[in-house]
C-alpha positions as CSV (number, residue, x, y, z in Angstrom):
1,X,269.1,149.2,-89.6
2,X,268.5,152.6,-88.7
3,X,270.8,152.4,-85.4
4,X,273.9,151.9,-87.6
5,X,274.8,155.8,-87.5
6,X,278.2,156.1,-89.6
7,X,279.9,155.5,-92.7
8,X,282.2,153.7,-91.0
9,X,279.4,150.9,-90.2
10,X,279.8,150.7,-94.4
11,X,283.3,149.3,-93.1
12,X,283.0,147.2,-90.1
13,X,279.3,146.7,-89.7
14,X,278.9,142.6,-88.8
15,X,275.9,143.1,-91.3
16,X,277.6,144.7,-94.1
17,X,280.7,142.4,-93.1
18,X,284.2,143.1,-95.0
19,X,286.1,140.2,-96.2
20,X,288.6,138.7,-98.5
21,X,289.7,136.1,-99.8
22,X,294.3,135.0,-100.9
23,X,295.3,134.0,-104.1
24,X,294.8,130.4,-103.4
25,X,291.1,130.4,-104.4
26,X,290.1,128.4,-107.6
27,X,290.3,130.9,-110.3
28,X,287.3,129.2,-111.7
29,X,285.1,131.0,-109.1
30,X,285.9,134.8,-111.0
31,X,288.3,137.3,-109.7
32,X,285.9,140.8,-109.0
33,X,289.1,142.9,-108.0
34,X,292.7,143.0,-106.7
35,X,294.3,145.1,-103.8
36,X,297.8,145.2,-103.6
37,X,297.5,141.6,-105.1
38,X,295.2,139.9,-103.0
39,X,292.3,138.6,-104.9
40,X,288.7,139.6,-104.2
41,X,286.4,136.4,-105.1
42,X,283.2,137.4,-107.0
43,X,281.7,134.9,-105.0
44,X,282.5,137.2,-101.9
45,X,281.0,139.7,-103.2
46,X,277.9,137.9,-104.6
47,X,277.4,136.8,-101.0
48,X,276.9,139.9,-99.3
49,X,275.0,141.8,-102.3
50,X,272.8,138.7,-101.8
51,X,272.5,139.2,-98.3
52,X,271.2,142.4,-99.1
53,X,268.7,141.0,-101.3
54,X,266.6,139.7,-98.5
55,X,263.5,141.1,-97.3
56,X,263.4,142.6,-94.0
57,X,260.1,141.3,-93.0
58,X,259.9,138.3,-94.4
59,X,263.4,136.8,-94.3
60,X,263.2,135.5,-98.1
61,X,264.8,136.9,-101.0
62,X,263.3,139.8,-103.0
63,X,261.8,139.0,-106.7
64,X,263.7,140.3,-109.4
65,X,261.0,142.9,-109.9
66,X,261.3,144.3,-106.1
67,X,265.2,143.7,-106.0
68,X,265.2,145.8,-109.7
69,X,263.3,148.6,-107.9
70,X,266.1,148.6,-105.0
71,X,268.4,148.6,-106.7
72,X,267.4,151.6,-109.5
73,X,266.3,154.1,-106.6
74,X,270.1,153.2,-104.8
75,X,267.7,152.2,-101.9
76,X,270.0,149.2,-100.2
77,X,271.2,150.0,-97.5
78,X,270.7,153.7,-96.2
79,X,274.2,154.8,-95.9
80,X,275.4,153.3,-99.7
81,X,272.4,155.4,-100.6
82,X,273.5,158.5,-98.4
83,X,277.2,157.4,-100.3
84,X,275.7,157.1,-104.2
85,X,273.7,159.8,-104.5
86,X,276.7,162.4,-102.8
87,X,278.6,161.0,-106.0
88,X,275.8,161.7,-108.2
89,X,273.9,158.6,-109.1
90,X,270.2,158.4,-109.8
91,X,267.8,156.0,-110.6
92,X,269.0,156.5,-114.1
93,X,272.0,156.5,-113.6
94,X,273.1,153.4,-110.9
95,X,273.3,149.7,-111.6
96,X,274.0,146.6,-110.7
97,X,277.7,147.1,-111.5
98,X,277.9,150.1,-109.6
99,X,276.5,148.3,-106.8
100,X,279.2,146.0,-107.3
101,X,281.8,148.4,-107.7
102,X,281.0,150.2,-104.5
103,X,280.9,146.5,-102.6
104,X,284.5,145.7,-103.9
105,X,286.0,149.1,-103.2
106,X,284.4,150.3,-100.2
107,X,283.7,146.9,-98.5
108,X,286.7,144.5,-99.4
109,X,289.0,146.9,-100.5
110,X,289.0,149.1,-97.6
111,X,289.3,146.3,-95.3
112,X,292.1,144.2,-97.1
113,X,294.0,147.9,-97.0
114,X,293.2,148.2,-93.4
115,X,294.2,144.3,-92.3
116,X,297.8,145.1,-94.8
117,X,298.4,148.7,-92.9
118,X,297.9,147.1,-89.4
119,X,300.6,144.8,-90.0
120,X,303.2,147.1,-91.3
121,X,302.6,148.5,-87.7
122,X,303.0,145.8,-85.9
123,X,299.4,145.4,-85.1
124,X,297.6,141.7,-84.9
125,X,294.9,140.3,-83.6
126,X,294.9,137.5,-81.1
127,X,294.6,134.2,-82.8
128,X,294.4,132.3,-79.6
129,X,290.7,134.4,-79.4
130,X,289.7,134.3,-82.4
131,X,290.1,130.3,-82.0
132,X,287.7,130.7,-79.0
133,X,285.0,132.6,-81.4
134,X,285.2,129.9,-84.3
135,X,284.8,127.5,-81.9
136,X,281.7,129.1,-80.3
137,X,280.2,130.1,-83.5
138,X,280.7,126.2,-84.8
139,X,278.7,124.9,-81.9
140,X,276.3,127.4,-82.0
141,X,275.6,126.3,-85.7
142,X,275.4,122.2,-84.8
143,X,272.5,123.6,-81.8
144,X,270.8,125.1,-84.9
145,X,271.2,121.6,-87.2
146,X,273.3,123.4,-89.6
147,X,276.6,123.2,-90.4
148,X,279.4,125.9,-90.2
149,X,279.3,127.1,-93.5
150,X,275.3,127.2,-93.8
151,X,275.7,129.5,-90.8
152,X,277.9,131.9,-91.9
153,X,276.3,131.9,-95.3
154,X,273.1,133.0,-93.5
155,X,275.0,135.9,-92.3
156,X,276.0,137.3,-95.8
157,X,279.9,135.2,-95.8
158,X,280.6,133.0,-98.6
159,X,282.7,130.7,-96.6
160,X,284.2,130.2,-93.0
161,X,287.6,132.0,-93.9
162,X,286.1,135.3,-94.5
163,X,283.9,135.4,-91.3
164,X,287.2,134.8,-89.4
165,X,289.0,137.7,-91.7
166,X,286.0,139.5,-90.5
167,X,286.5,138.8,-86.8
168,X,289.9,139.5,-87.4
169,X,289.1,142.9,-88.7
170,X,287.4,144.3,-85.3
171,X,290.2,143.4,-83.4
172,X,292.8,145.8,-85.3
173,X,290.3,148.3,-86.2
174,X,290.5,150.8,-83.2
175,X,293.7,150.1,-82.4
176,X,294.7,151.0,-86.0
177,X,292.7,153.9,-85.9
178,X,294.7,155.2,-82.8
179,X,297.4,155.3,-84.5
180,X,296.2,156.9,-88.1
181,X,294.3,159.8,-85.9
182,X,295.8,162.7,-83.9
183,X,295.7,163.3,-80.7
184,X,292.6,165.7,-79.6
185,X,294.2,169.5,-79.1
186,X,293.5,171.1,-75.2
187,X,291.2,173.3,-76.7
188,X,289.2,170.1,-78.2
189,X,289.0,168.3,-75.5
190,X,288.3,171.8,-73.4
191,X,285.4,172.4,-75.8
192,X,283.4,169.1,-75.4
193,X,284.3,169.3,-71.7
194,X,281.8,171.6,-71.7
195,X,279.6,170.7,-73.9
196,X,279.1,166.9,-72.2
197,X,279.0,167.5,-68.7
198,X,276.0,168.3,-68.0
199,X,275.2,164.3,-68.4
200,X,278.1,164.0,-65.3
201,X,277.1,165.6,-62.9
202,X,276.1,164.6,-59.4
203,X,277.7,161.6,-57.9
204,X,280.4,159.4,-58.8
205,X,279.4,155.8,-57.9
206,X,281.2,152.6,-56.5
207,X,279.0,149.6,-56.2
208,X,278.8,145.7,-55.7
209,X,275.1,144.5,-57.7
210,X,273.9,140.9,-57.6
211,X,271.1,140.0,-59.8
212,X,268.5,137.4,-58.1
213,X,267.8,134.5,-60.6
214,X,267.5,130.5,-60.8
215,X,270.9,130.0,-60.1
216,X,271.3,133.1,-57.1
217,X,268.4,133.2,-54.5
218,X,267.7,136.7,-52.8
219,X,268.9,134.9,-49.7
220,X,271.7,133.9,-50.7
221,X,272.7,137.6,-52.6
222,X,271.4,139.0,-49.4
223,X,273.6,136.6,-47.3
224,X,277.1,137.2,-49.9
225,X,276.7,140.6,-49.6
226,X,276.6,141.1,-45.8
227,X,279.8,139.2,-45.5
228,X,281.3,141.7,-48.3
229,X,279.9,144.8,-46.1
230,X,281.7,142.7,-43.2
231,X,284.9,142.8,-45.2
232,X,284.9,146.1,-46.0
233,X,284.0,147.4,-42.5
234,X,287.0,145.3,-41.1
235,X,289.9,147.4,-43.6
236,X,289.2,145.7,-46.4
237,X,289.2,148.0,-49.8
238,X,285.9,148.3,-51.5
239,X,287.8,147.4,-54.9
240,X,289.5,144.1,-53.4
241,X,286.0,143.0,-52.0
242,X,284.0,143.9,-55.2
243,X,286.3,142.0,-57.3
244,X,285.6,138.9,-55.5
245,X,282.1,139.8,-55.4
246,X,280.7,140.8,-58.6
247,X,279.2,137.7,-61.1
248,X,281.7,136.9,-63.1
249,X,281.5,138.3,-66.7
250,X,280.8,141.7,-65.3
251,X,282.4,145.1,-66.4
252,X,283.1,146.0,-63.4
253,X,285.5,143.7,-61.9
254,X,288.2,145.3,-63.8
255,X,287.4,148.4,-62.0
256,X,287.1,147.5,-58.6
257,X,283.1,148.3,-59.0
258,X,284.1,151.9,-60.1
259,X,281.4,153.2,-62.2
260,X,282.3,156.2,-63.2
261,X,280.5,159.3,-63.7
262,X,276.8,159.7,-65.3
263,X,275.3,156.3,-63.4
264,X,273.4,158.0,-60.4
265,X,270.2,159.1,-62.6
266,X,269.9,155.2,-63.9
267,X,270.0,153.7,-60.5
268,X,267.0,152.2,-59.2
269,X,264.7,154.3,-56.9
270,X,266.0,152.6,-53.9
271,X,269.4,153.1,-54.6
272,X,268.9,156.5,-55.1
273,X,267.0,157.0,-51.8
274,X,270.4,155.5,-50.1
275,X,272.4,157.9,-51.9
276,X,270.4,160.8,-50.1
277,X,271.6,159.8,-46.6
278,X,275.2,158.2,-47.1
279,X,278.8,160.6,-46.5
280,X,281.2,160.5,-48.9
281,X,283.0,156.9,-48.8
282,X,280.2,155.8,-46.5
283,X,278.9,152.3,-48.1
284,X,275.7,151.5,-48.0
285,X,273.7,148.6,-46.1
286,X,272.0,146.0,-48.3
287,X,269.9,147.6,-50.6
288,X,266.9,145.3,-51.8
289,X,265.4,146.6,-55.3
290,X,261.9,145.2,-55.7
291,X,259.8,145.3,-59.1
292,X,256.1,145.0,-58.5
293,X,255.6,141.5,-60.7
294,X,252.2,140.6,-59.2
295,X,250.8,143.8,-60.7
296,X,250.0,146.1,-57.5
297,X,251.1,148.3,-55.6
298,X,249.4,147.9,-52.4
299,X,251.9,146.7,-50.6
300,X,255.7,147.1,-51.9
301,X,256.6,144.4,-49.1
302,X,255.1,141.8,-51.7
303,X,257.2,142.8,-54.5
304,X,259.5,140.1,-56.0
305,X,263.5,141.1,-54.6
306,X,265.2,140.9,-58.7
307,X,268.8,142.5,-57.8
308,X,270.6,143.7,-54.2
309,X,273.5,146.3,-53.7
310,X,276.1,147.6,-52.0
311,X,277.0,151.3,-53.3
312,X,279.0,154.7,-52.2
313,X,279.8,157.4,-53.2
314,X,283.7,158.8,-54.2
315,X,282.9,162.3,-55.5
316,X,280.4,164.8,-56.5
317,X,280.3,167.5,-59.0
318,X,277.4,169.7,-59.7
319,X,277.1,173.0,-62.2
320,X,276.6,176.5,-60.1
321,X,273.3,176.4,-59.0
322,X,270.2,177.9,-60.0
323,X,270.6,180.6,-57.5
324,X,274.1,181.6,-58.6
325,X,273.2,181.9,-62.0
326,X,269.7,184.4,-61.3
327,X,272.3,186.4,-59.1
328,X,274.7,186.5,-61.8
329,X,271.5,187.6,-64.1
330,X,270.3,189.9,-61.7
331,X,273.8,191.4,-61.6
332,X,273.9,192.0,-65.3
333,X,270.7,193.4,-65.6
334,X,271.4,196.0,-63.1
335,X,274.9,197.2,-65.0
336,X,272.4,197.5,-68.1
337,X,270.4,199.5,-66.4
338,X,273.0,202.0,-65.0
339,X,274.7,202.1,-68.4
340,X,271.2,202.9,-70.0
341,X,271.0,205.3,-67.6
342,X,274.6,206.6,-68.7
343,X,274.0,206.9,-72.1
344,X,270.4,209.1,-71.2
345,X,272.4,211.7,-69.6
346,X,275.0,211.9,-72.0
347,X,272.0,212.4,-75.1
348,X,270.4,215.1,-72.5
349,X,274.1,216.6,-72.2
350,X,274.4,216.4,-76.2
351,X,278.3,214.2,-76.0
352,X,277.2,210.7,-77.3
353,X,279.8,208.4,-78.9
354,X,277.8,207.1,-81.3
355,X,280.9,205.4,-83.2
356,X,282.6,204.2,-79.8
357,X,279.4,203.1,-78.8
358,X,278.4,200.9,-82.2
359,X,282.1,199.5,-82.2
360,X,281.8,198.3,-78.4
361,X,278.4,197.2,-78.9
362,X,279.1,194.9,-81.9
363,X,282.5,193.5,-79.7
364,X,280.1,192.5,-76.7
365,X,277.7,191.0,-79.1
366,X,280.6,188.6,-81.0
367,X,281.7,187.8,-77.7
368,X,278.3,187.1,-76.8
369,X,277.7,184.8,-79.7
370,X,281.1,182.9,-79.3
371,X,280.2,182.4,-75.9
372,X,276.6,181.2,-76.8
373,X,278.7,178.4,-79.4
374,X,280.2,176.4,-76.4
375,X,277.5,175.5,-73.9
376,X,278.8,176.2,-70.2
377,X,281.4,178.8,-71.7
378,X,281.7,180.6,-68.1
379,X,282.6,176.9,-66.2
380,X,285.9,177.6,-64.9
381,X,287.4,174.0,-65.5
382,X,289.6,174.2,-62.5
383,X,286.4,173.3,-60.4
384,X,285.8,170.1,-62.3
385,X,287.6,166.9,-60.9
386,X,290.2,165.4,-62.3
387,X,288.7,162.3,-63.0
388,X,286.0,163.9,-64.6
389,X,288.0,165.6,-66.7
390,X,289.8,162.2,-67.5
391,X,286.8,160.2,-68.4
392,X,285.4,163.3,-70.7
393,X,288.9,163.5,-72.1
394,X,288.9,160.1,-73.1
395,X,286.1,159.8,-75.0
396,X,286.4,163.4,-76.7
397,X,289.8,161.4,-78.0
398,X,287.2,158.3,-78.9
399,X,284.7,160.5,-80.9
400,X,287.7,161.9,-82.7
401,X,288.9,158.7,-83.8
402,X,285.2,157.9,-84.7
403,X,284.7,160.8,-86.9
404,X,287.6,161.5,-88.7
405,X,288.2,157.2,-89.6
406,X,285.0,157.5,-91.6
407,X,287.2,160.7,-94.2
408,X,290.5,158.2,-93.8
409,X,288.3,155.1,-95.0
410,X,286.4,157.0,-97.4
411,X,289.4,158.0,-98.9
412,X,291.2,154.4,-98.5
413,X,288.3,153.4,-100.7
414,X,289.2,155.6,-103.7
415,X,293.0,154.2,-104.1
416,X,294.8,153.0,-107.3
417,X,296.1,150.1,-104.7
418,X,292.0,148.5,-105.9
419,X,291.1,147.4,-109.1
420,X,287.9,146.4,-109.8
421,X,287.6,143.5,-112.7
422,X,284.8,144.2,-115.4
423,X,281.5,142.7,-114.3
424,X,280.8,139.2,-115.6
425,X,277.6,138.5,-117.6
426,X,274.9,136.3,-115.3
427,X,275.4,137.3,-111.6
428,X,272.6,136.6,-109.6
429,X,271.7,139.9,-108.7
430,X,272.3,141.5,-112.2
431,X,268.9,141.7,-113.2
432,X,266.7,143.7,-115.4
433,X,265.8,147.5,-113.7
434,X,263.3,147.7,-116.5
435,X,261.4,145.5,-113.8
436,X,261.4,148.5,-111.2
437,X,258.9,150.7,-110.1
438,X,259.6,154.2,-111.4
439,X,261.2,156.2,-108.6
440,X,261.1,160.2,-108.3
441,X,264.5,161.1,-106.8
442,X,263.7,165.0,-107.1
443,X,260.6,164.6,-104.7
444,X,261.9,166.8,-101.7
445,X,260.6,164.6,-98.4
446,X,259.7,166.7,-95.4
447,X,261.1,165.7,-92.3
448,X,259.2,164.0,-90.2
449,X,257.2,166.1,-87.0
450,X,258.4,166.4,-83.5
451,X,256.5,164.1,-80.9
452,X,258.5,164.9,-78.0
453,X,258.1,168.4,-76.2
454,X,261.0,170.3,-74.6
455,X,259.8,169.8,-71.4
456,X,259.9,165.9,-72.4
457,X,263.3,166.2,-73.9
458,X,264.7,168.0,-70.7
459,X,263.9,165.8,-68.2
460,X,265.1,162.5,-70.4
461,X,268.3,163.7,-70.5
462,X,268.1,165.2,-67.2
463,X,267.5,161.4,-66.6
464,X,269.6,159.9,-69.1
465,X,269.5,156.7,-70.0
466,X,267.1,153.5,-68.9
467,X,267.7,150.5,-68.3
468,X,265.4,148.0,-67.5
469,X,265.7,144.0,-68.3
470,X,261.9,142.9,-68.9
471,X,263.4,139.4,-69.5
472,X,266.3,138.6,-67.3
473,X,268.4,136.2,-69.8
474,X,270.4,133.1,-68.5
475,X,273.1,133.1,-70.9
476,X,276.6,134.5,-71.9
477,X,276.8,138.2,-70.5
478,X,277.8,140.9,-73.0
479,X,281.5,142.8,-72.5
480,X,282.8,145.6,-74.2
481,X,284.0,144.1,-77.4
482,X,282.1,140.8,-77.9
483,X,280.6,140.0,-81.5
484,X,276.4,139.6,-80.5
485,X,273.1,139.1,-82.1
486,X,270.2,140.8,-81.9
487,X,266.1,141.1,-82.4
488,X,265.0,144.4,-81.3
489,X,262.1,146.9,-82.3
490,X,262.5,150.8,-82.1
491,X,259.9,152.7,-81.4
492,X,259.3,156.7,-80.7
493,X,257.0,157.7,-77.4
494,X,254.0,157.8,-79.1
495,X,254.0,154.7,-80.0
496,X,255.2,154.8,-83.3
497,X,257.5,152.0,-84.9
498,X,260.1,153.2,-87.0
499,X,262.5,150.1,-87.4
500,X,262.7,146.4,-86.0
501,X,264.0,143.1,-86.8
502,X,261.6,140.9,-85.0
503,X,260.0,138.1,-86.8
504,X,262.5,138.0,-90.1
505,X,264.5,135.1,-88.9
506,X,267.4,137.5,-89.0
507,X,269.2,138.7,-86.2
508,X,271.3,142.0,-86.3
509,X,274.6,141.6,-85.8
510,X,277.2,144.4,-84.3
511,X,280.3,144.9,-81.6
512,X,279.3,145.3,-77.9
513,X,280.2,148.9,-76.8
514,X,282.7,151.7,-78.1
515,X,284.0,149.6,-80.9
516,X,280.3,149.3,-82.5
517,X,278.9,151.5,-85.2
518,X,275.5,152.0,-83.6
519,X,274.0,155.0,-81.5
520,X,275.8,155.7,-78.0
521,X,272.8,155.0,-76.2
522,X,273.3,151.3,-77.8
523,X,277.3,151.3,-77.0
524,X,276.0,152.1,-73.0
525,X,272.7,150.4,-72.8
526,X,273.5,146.6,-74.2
527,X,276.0,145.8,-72.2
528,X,275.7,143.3,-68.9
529,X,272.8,141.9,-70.6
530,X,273.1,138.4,-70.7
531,X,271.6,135.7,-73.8
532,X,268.3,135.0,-73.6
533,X,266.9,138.3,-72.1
534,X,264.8,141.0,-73.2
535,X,266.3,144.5,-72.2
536,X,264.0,148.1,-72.6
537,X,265.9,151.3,-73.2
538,X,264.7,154.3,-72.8
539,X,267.2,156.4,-75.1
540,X,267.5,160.3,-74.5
541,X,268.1,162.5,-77.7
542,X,271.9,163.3,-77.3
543,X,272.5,159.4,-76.7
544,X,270.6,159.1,-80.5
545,X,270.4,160.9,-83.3
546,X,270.6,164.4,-81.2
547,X,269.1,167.4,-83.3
548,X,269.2,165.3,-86.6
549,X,266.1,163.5,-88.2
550,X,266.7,160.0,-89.4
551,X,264.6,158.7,-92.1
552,X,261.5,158.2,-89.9
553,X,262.5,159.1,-86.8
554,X,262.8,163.4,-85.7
555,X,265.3,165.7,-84.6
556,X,265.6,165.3,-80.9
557,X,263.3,162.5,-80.3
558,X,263.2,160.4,-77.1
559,X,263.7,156.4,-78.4
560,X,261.9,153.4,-77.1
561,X,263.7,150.0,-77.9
562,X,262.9,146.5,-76.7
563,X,266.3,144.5,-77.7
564,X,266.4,140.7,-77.4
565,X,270.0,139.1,-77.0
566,X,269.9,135.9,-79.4
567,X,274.1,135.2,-79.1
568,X,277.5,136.3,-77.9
569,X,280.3,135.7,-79.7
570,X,278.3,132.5,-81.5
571,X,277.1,131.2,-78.2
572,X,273.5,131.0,-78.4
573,X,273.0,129.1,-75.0
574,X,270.3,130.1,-73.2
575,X,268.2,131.9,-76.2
576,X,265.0,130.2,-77.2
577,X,263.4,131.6,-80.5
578,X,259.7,131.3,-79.5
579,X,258.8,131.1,-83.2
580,X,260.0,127.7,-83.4
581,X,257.4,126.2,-81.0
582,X,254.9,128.1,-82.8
583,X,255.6,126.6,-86.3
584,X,255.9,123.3,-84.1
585,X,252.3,123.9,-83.5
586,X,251.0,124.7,-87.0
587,X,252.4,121.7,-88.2
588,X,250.8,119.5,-85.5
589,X,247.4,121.6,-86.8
590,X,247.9,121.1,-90.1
């Protein structure tokens, strides 16, 4: 899955799930390591190597002879091969025990040690909720006609307990990072400040948003939120009214219908063109946003009403203007020219300061290039408001946490608190790598060519990110945290596919929001969605892979994904896997 972006994804990733199993399991069923005295079952392990073993197109298991060749060219997945090969392995050199090595240590291990340091500080998951996700998981497996440990199985976990362990594991993980990881310094959080807020700027939004579907006519959205407008217009708060207002399930009720900063380029056209004529605090009539379903665009009064609002606006920042900074450019280029014109005269009067000069010269051009490190070096941060500043603040502590976890897990991995067990002989996925296909591990790859132009890549993140919900589902709706399932295809904008899911009977599995390992643009752009529907995002560079490549995809590349929501938190109500109907059909053929 070429969304998964960090090591720590090796860790917590629902696809490359961690889990482990006490000292109460039958012996008989092998012992492939100990941490700290907790056993690791081989059969754990077996599970999610085998889960590995299937084929991402077909959904089946790989022959020996393919498995052999993934295996020998340290090809499964893409960060154990990233992981491997920094530690020196080759085709000639990796095996199936190293493979199982890596499993116990960096897998189990790391999350047994993670689950055993939580508690020595007092930090637990809720049992109550975890309760609620078994229990949601177990009936999503009897609407499938399989039973509970079939289903979990299917998803690379040898039994029920370690899918729950697993569960279990997201719950403490950030919180435990919080307390392993420093604070940010001023300077840090000063320094991506700047670096990040050109995606914040313009308006800060409040708003009230009811979709229009089977179960909420346009008329009666239209009719719910006049009487909210009527509230607020009499002294009620905006935050009290949108509270009682907003669907249940939304991320916004918490707030009081607070966005944040960075939503008013994704609003819908309408809601933009509102935003042009409404004061500060002033809220908004009824906004109606249409999508042209019939196909034309003749007349927009035919258009099928899909959502209405109720928005304002609580503050606006925007970066000196255009016009300040070609003043400020004109300025400098005119104390160039007089100190050209300086050093002319003092050559025609024979006293230059060659040495003076040089030294200066080199100073300017180090400040210069530190200056040139931090974009928006000049911003004097005094301008920016608070809450701003807060929100930035916060997440430059978040992608602290992110990055630095990934060294402190890494590390965790290497302890003398694991032992790994020597491999037994006849594991299923021990097989011959005489079967692979040679693989050339010295051929240096090129990355792969640009398709987006500057221009293109400016205005998308000028834009940010789309949203738009092709399918609008009638299920669950996602929140920050929920465990979900996916189908999705990536694309780039020419139409290229570099990754997808779709058709392999396999849904991808991950954490809704911050606490997933997946591109940003995936933490933002999934959630609200509800099971059932189909959701296109539009995905600007610095919300992806930024200026790195990634296998297929380029540096700085603009990303096209169609995501399908199959479950949250094992609740599958509402999702309907079209293939189904179709093999329903070919058997009625046949």
């Amino acid at each position: 899955m070429k969304v998964i972006k960090s090591v720590l994804a090796v860790v917590l990733s629902l696809v490359m799930a961690t889990a482990f199993i006490g000292c109460q399991r039958p012996v008989a069923d092998g012992v492939a390591g100990v941490v700290n005295g907790t056993n690791i079952s081989e059969a754990d392990v077996t599970a999610l190597i085998e889960y590995y073993r299937l084929d991402s197109e077909t959904g089946s298991a790989m022959d020996d002879a393919t498995w052999a060749t993934y295996v020998s060219s340290v090809g499964i997945p893409t960060t154990w091969s990233e992981f491997l090969k920094g530690k020196g392995y080759t085709s000639e050199t990796f095996t199936p025990e190293i493979l199982r090595e890596y499993v116990v240590r960096n897998n189990y291990g790391v999350f047994i040690l993670m689950i055993q340091k939580a508690a020595e500080k007092g930090i637990a998951a809720d049992q109550a909720n975890l309760d609620t996700q078994m229990e949601s998981i177990r009936t999503s497996a009897s609407s499938e006609g399989s039973s509970l440990e079939e289903y979990v199985r299917a998803r690379g976990f040898a039994n029920e307990a370690t899918y729950r362990l697993m569960l279990e594991a997201y719950e403490i993980a950030q919180p435990l990072a919080e307390t392993l990881i420093a604070e940010p310094t001023q300077d840090e959080i000063d320094t991506y400040i700047r670096t990040n807020i050109d995606m914040y700027t313009g308006k800060r939004l409040s708003l009230i948003a009811l979709p229009v579907d089977e179960e909420n006519t346009a008329d009666a959205a239209r009719t719910k939120l006049t009487e909210a407008k009527a509230k607020i217009d009499s002294g009620t708060s905006f935050e009290d009214v949108a509270k009682e207002t907003l669907p249940e399930g939304s991320q916004f009720i918490e707030t009081g219908g607070d966005l944040g900063w960075g939503y008013e380029s994704s609003m819908p056209d309408e809601v933009g063109t509102a935003l042009e004529t409404l004061a500060q605090n002033q809220v908004s009539d009824v906004i109606e946003v249409r999508t042209d379903s019939a196909g034309t665009t003749d007349d927009p009064s035919d258009d099928e009403v899909t959502s209405l609002y109720l928005v304002k606006w609580t503050e606006s920042f925007e970066l000196p203007s255009a016009a300040e900074d070609e003043a400020a450019a004109e300025e400098d280029a005119a104390e160039d020219e007089a100190a050209t014109e300086e050093e002319d005269v003092a050559e025609d009067e024979g006293t230059t300061e060659d040495e003076d000069t040089t030294e200066e010269d080199a100073a300017t051009e180090d400040d210069a290039t530190t200056e040139d490190e931090v974009p928006n070096a000049d911003l004097d941060l005094n301008t920016v408001p608070t809450s701003l500043k807060e929100e930035l603040a916060k997440e430059a502590k978040d992608e602290k946490i992110t990055n630095e976890q990934e060294t402190y897990w890494t590390a965790l991995a290497q302890s003398d608190e694991i032992t790994v067990n020597p491999m037994p002989q006849g594991l299923s996925y021990d097989v011959d790598l005489s079967l692979a296909t040679p693989v050339d591990d010295t051929t240096d790859t090129e990355e792969p060519v640009a398709v987006d132009s500057e221009e293109d890549v400016a205005a998308a993140e000028a834009e940010g990110l789309v949203i738009e919900d092709t399918v609008e589902g009638t299920g669950v709706e996602v929140k920050d945290g929920d465990s979900i399932e996916v189908y999705y295809t990536g694309m780039l904008t020419d139409g290229t596919e570099f990754d997808s899911n779709e058709g392999t009977g396999t849904p991808f599995s991950l954490i809704a929001g911050e606490g997933g390992s997946v591109i940003q643009g995936w933490k933002d752009g999934l959630i609200g969605m509800k099971v059932g529907g189909t959701r296109h995002l539009i995905i600007p560079p610095s919300l992806g892979y930024a200026d790195s490549a990634n296998g297929d995809i380029p540096a700085n590349s603009i990303l096209l994904f169609d995501v399908t929501l199959v479950s949250v938190n094992g609740d599958s109500t509402g999702y309907t896997d079209i293939t189904e109907g179709i093999d329903d059909a070919e058997t009625v053929i046949e």
